[in-house]
C-alpha positions in Angstrom: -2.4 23.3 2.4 -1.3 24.3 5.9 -5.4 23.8 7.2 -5.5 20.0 5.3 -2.1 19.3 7.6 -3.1 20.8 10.8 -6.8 19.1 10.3 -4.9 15.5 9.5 -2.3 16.3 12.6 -5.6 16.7 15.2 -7.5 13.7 13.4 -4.1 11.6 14.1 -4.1 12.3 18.0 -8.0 12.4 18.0 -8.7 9.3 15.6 -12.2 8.1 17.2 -15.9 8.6 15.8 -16.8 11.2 18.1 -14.0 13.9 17.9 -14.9 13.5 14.3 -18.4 14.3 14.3 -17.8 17.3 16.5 -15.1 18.5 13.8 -17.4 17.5 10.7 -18.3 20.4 9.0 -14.2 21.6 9.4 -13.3 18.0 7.8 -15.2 19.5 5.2 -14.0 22.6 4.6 -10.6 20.7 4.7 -11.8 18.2 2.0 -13.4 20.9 -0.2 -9.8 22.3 0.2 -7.6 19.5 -1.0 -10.2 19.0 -3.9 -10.2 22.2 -5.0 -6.2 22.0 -5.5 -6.1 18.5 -7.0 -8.9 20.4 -10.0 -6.6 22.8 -10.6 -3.7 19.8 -10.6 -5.2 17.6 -13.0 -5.8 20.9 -15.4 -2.2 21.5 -15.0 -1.1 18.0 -15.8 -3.2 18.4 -18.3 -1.0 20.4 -20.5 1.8 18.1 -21.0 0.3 14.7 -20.2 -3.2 14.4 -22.9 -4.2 11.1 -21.4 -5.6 12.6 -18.4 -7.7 14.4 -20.3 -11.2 14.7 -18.9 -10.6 13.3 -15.3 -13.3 14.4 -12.1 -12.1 14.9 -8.9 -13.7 11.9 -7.8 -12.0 10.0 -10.3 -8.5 11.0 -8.2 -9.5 11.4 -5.0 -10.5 8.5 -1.8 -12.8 8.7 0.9 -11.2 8.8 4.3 -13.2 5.9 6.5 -10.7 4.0 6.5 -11.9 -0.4 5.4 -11.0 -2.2 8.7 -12.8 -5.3 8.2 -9.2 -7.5 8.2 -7.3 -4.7 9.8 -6.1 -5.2 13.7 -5.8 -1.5 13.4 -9.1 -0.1 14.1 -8.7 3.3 13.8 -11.8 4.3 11.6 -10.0 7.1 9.6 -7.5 7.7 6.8 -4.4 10.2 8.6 -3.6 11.1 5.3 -5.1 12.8 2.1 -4.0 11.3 -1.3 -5.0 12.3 -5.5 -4.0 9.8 -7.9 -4.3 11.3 -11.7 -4.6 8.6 -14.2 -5.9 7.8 -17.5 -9.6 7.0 -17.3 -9.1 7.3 -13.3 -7.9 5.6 -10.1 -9.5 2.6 -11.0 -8.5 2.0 -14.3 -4.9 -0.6 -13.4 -3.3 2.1 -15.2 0.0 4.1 -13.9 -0.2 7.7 -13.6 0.6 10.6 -10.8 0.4 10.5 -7.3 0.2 13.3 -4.8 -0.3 12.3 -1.3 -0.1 14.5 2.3 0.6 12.5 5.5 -0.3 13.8 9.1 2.8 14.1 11.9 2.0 11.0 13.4 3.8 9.1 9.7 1.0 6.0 10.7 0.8 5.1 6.8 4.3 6.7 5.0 7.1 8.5 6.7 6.8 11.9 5.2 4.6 13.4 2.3 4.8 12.0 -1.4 5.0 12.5 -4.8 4.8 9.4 -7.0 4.5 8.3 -10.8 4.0 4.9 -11.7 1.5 1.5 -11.1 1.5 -0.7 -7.8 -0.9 -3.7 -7.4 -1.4 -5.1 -10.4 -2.7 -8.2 -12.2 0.1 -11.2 -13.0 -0.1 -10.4 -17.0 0.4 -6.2 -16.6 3.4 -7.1 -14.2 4.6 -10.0 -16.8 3.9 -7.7 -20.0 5.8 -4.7 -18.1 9.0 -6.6 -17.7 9.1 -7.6 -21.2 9.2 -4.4 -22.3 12.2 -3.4 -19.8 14.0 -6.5 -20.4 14.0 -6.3 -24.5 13.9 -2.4 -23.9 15.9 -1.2 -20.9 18.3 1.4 -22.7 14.9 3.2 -23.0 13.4 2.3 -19.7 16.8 3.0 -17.9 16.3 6.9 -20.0 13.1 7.4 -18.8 14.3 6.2 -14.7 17.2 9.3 -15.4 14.9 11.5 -17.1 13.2 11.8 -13.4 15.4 13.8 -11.6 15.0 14.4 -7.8 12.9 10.7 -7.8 13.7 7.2 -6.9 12.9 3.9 -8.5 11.1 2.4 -5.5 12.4 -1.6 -5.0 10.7 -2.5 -1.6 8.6 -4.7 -3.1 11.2 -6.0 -5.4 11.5 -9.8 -5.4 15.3 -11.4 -3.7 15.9 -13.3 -7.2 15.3 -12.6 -11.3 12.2 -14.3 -12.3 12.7 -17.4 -13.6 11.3 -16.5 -17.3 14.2 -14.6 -17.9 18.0 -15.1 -18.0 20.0 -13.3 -15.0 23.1 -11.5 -15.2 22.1 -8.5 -17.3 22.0 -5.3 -16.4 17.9 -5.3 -16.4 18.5 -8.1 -13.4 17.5 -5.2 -10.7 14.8 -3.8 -12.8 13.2 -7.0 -13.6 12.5 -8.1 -9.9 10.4 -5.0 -9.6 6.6 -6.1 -8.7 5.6 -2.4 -8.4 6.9 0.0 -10.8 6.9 3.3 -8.9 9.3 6.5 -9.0 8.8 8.5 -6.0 10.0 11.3 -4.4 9.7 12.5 -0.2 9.1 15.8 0.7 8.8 17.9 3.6 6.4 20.7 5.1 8.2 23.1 3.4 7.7 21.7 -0.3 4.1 21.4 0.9 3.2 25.1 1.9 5.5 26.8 -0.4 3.3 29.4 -2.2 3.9 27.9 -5.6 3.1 24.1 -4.9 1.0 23.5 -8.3 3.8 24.9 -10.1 5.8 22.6 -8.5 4.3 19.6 -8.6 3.9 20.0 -12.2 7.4 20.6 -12.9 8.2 17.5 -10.9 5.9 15.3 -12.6 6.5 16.4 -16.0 9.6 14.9 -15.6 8.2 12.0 -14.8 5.6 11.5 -17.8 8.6 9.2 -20.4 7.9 7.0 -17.5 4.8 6.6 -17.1 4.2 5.9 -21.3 6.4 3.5 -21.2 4.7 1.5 -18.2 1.0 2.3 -19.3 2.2 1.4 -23.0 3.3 -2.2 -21.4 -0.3 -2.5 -19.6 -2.5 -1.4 -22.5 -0.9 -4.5 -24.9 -2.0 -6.7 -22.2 -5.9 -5.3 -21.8 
């Protein structure tokens, strides 16, 4: 991984149409890289997590122009390289596994990430997931502890309960939650160490209880 870094840390200081086109055919070297790995990652996910079953690359993977049509930032390229394993792919409003490696300059997150879980979805996933947390949340609160070495992400957590349920339980925290996310930061270090994949899928695996329980929530709503 140490070329995808050192290619995103250039592209970051260099972010302008020209540099690029003179460093084409290394972006993609660089890209054939990153999706080499992120093959062998869904395989490996693969063996403890069945739904995933049957995924492409480019079901995971993004391009890196970045869309600046509403942007003031226009910068035409990603700084960052990102694989997000879910059922039936990235575009499917279901939650699954993120892996995602972020240049020096830290212009879109503030280090590199590992993440499980579903952000931006529709009213009824959101309303369906929280139904299932606030008549469940012995079970959800298991599968939040089951993740060791992750986070339950609140910064997109609304200030109050929503108003269709009561407040004062202990689900109060979880319920404000409008992204349902457990991540995990790490460093250059976690990144280049020799035995990454078998990392990653140790750290994910702990993360899979969560994951069924949120994509169990979305699928009674589709």
């Amino acid at each position: 991984m140490k070329e995808v870094i050192d290619f995103l840390n250039r592209l970051s200081e260099n972010n302008n149409k020209p540099w690029f086109d003179a460093h084409k055919d290394e972006y993609k070297r660089v890209k054939a890289c990153f999706e080499d790995f992120v093959a062998e990652l869904i395989k490996a996910i693969e063996s403890f997590d069945k739904s995933i079953y049957g995924l492409s690359v480019s079901d995971c993977t993004y391009r890196i122009y970045r869309d600046i049509r509403f942007s003031k930032d226009k910068t035409p390229y990603k700084t960052h390289m990102g694989a997000y394993i879910c059922p039936k792919g990235k575009k499917s409003g279901l939650a699954g596994y993120y892996f995602h490696i972020e240049s020096e300059s830290r212009t879109y997150l503030p280090s590199h990430l590992l993440a499980t879980g579903a952000v931006c979805l529709p009213k009824e996933s959101i309303r369906s997931i929280r139904e299932d947390i606030y008549s469940l949340y012995d079970e959800f609160e298991q599968c939040v502890h089951k993740a060791e070495g992750f986070i339950l992400d609140t910064e997109s957590s609304m200030k109050v309960v929503p108003k269709d349920f009561p407040k004062g339980t202990k689900a109060d925290n979880a319920l404000k939650l409008r992204d349902f996310i457990l991540s995990k930061h790490v460093d250059d270090s976690y990144i280049l160490s020799s035995d990454l994949l078998d990392r990653l899928v140790h750290d994910f695996k702990k993360t899979k209880n969560f994951n069924d329980f949120i994509n169990r929530a979305i699928k009674a709503e589709m």
